[in-house]
Every structure is written in C-alpha cells, then in structure tokens.
C-alpha positions in Angstrom: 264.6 30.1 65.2 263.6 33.2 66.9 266.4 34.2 69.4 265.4 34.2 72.6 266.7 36.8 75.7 269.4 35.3 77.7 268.7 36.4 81.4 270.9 38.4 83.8 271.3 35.1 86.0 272.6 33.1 83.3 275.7 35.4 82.7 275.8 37.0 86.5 278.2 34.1 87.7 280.1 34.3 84.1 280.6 37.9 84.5 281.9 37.5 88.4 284.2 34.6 87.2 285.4 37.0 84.2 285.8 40.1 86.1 286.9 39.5 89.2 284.0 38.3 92.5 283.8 41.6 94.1 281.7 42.7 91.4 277.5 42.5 90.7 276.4 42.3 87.2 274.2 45.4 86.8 272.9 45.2 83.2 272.8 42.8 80.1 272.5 45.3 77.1 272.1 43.6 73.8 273.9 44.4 70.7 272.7 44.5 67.3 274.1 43.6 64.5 275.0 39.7 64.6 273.1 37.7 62.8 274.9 33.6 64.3 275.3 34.2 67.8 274.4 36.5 70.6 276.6 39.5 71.1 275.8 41.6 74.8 277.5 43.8 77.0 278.2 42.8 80.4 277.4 46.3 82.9 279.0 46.0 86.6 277.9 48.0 89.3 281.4 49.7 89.4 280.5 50.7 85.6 283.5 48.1 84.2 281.4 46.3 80.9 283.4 43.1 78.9 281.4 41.3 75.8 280.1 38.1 76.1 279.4 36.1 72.6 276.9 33.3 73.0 276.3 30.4 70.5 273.5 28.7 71.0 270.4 27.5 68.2 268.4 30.1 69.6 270.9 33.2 69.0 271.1 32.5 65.7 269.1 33.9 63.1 270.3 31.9 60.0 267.5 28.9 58.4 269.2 25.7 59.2 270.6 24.1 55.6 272.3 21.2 54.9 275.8 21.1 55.4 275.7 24.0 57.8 277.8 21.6 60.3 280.2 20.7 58.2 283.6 22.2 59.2 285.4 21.2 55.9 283.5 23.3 53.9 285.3 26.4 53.9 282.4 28.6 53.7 279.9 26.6 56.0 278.5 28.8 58.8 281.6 29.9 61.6 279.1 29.0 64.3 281.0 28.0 68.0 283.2 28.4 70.8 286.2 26.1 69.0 286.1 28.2 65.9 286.4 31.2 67.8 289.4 30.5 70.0 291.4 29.2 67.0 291.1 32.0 64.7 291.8 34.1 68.0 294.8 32.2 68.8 296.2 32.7 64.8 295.4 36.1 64.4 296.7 37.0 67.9 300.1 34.9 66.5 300.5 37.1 63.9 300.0 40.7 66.0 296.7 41.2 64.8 294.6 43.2 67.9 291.7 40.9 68.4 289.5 41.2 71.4 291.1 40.2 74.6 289.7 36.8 76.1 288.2 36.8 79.6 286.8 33.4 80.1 285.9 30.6 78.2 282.8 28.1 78.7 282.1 24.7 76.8 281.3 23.0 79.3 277.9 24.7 80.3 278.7 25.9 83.9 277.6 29.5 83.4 274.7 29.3 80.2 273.8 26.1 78.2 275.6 27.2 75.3 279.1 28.2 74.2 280.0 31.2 75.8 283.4 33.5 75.8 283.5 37.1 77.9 286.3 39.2 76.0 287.3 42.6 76.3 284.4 45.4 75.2 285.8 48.2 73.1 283.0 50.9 73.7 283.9 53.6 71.0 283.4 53.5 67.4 283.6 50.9 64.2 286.1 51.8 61.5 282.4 52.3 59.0 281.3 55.0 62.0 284.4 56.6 61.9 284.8 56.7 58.0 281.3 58.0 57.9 282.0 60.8 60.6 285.5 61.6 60.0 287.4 60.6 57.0 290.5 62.0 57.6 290.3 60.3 61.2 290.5 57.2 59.7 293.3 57.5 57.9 296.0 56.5 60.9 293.3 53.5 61.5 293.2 52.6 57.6 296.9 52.7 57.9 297.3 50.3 61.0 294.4 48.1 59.5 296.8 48.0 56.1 299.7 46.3 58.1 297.2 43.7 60.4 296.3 42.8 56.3 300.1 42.8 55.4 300.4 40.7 58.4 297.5 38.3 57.7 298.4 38.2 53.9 302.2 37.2 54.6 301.8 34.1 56.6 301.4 30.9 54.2 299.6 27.8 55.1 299.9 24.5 54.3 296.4 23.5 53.1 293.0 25.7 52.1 290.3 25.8 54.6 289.0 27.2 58.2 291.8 27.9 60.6 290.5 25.4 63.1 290.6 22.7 60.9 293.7 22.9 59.0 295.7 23.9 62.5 293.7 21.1 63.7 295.3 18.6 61.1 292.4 18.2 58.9 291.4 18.4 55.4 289.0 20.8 53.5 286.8 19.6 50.9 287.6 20.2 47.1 290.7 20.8 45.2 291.6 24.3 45.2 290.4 27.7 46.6 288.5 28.6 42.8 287.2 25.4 42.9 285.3 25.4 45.7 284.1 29.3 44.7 282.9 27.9 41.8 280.6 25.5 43.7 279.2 28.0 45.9 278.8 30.1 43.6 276.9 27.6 41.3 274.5 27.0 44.3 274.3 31.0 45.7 272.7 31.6 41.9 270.7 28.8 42.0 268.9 29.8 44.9 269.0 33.5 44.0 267.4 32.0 40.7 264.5 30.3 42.7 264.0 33.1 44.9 264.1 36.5 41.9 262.5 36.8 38.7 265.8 39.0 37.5 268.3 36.6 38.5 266.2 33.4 37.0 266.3 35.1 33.8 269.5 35.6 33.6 270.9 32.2 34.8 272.3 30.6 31.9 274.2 33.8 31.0 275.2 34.2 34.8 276.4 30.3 35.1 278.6 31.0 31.4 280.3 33.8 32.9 280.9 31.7 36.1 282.2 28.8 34.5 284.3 31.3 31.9 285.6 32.8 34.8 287.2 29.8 36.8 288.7 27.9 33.7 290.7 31.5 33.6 292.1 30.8 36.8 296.0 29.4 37.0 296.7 27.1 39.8 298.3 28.0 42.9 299.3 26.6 45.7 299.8 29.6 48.4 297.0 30.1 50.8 297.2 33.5 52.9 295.1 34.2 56.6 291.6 36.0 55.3 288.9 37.2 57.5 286.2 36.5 54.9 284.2 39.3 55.8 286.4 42.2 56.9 283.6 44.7 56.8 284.0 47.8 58.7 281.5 47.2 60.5 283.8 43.8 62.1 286.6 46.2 62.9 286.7 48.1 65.9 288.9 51.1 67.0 290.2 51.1 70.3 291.4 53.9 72.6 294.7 53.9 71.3 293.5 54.1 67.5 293.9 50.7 66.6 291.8 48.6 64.7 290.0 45.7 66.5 288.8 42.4 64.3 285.9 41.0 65.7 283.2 38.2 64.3 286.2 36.2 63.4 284.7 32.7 63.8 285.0 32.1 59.8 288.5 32.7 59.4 290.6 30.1 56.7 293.3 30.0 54.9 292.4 31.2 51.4 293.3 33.2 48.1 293.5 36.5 49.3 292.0 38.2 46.5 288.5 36.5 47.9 289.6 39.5 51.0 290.2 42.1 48.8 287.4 41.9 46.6 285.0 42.2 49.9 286.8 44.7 51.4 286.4 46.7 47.7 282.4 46.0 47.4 281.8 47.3 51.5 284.8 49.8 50.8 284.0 51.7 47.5 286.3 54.2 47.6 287.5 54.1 50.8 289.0 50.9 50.0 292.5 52.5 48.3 294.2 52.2 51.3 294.3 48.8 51.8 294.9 48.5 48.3 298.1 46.2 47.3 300.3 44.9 44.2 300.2 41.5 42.6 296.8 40.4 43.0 295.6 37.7 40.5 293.4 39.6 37.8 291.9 36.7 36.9 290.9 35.3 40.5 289.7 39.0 41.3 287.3 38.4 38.3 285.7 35.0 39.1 285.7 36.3 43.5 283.4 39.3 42.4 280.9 37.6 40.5 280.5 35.2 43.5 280.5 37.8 46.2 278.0 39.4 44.3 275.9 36.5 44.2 276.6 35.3 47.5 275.3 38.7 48.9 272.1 38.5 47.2 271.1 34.6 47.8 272.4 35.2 51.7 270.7 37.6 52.4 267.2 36.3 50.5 267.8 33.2 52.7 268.4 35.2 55.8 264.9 37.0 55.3 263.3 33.0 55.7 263.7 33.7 59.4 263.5 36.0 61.8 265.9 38.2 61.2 265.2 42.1 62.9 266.2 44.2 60.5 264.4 43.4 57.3 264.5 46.5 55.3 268.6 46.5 55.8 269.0 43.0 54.7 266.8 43.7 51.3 268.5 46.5 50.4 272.2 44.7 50.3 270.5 41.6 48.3 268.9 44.0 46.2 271.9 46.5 45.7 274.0 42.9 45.1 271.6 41.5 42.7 271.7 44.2 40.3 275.2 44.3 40.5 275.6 41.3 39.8 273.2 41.5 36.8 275.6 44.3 35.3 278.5 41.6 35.5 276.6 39.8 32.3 275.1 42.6 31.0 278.5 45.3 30.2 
C-alpha cells in the first residue's frame, strides 16, 4: 500500500501531550529511510523537535504475505507499538542507549494507529560518521562494542522476539539453525522465481544450505540480537554515544546471526566489534541465509511502492551475486 501523509492535526495534540501544552506544533518533516512504519520529526515553535514512529497499514511499504502477523515466527515483520516498547524496555535493562520515550498511544486518541513520540537525536548515524570521519568513530565503535558485550551477555530462556518470550510464549521450531534453515529455504525459493541466476543455481544453493545446518551442533544459549544492527539503525548522540533505533524486531537468538550482519553492512569497518568464540559453523550456514535474505527482501520490497527503487536493487543485486559466489568458490 502506498503510504499516505499523516497531517499536522493528527500529531498537533500528540506532540502537546509529549512535550509539554505550552507548545504549537510548527512542522511535520518526514524521514526517509523506513520501509514498516512512519518515521517524522515533530518541529515546535520554540524549535524543541521529538520523533514520532507511526504504525499503521498505510506507512508501511512491505507486500502483505502470509504469516506476516504471526509473532512466533522469529523473523515475521517487527510491525507495532507492543513490539516496540518491549525491546525498548530490554535493551534499556541492559544499559543499552535507546531512544527516550515521550508518550505512548494504542488506544487511538491522537492518530488511528500505533503511535510513540521519543526523543530525536538530530546529528549523525554511525554509517555518516564512518563515511566522513573514520577515526571519529572509533570512541563510538568502541561504546557500540560494549552495548554488543552487553546484549550478547544476557541469556534467555527460550528463542524468539523479545515480546513474546518476556511475554511467556513460545516461538515456532526447534532451534535458532532450524528455523534459518526454513527461511532460508523460502528466501531462495522466491529469489529463484523472481532471478534467472539464482533459479539456475538452486539445487546447488539448497545442497549447500542443507550441508550447512546438519554442521551445526546444538545449543541451547540464546543471546539479545538486534537483527539488523546496520549503521544506518544506530545513532550518535551529543555525548558520542551510540543510539539503537528500528528495534521492533529484536529476539533472543544465536548471536552469530548479529555478527554476520554487522560483517556484510560493516566490511572492514566491522573489526571492532569483532569478538572470540563464535560458532564457525553457525557463521557459515547465517551468511548464506543473509545473503539470500537480502536479495529475495529486497526483490519483494520492489512489488510495492517503495521510494527508493534504484537503492533497493542494488543491495538485492550486490547480495545475489554474493551469494552466487558462496556455491561457486
């Protein structure tokens, strides 16, 4: 569905209620870059701006699949206002600097969606800074290295989304490679369907897949991950510390499945947030599936309306043929 504007009388009383009733909204300034909600700044007339996130059908550019609202499925979409507050609450637990939270609104008294104002953070991303100053970053890098240590220490009970484990319940599958495998299995399925390249090279693709998970030993530790600690989802505030934002899908997983991301958006940058004693084998099978993931996402993603179509075909493109040299070494 094509997102559609949200209007400055919508958020006006949110922003009030946030920020204190001696204020006037002055502006509602999109941002780009999310892809499942709506992401704007809030501008007052005394020049203070917060962040409102909005989840509605219409803010998000994703096709609708099936299984897309099924919470149990570790890697279904990390859509809503439920999500949101209990991977804040977790990270926040373990001293990770998240967004602060303004106000919160399920119940539709400000917009007819879920809607939370937090904290805006108006200076750079870690990627900006990496690109403009790499020795900059380093104090960032190194702060970002102990939220990871942070994340990577606490143990959880059960696999999953932090909602729904916190919240009690039960994740589909049996194990964290196990449900890789199955995503994975689909991700090159639909890449298949959708790229000559990758449909000729499916059978070899879905050997090494299969090769790679019966590799994998159990385990029963699951660590916090992000699932997609880009640079571009961590923010740098005025003191110099990292901020994690677009934390709706974070679970309880291997935490090779975050290192292997942060090594493909990373490249070399990546060292360090490097650490000892990940599984070799789990590293292996995560990267394939990334890989693929990256490609069939962002194929799907182009089904719709998303803005930036040229960006998004360049990382499935970039992913496919990586992927591709997986089989082929």
């Amino acid at each position: 569905m094509a997102p559609r504007a949200v209007t400055r009388e919508q958020l006006a009383g949110a922003a009030r209620a946030a920020l204190g009733g001696g204020r006037r909204l002055e502006a509602v300034e999109r941002i780009a870059g999310g892809s499942k909600k709506g992401v704007y700044r809030l501008v007052m007339d005394d020049a203070t701006t917060a962040i409102a996130y909005l989840w509605d059908d219409a803010e998000n550019y994703w096709p609708a699949a099936e299984g897309d609202d099924d919470l149990t499925d570790p890697f279904s979409p990390g859509l809503g206002l439920d999500l949101f507050e209990a991977a804040h609450a977790r990270l926040d637990a373990l001293g990770v600097r998240v967004p602060a939270i303004r106000l919160v609104d399920r119940d539709g008294a400000h917009c007819p969606a879920d809607l939370a104002i937090v904290e805006d953070l108006p200076g750079e991303s870690l990627e900006e800074l990496l690109a403009r100053d790499r020795r900059a970053a380093a104090p960032v890098m190194a702060r970002l290295a102990e939220s990871l240590e942070a994340m990577q220490s606490h143990r959880a009970p059960a696999y999953g989304k932090v909602a729904v484990v916190d919240g009690g319940g039960t994740s589909r599958g049996t194990s964290c490679e196990g449900v890789v495998l199955d995503r994975a299995l689909r991700d090159l399925a639909e890449a298949a369907s959708r790229d000559p390249r990758i449909a000729g090279a499916r059978d070899r693709l879905e050997e090494r897949l299969l090769g790679l998970a019966a590799a994998v030993r159990p385990r029963a530790e699951r660590a916090v991950v992000h699932g997609e600690l880009g640079p571009d989802h961590v923010l740098v505030d005025a003191d110099g510390n990292p901020v994690v934002i677009d934390i709706e899908g974070l679970m309880y997983f291997d935490v090779e499945w975050e290192h292997v991301f942060l090594q493909i958006r990373l490249h070399d940058a990546y060292q360090p947030l490097r650490v000892a004693g990940l599984d070799e084998d789990r590293l292996a099978l995560y990267m394939l599936a990334q890989r693929l993931s990256l490609t069939a996402g962002p194929l799907r993603l182009l089904d719709g309306y998303f803005p930036d179509r040229a960006f998004m075909a360049g990382i499935a493109e970039y992913n496919l043929k990586q992927a591709l040299e997986l089989v082929h070494a």
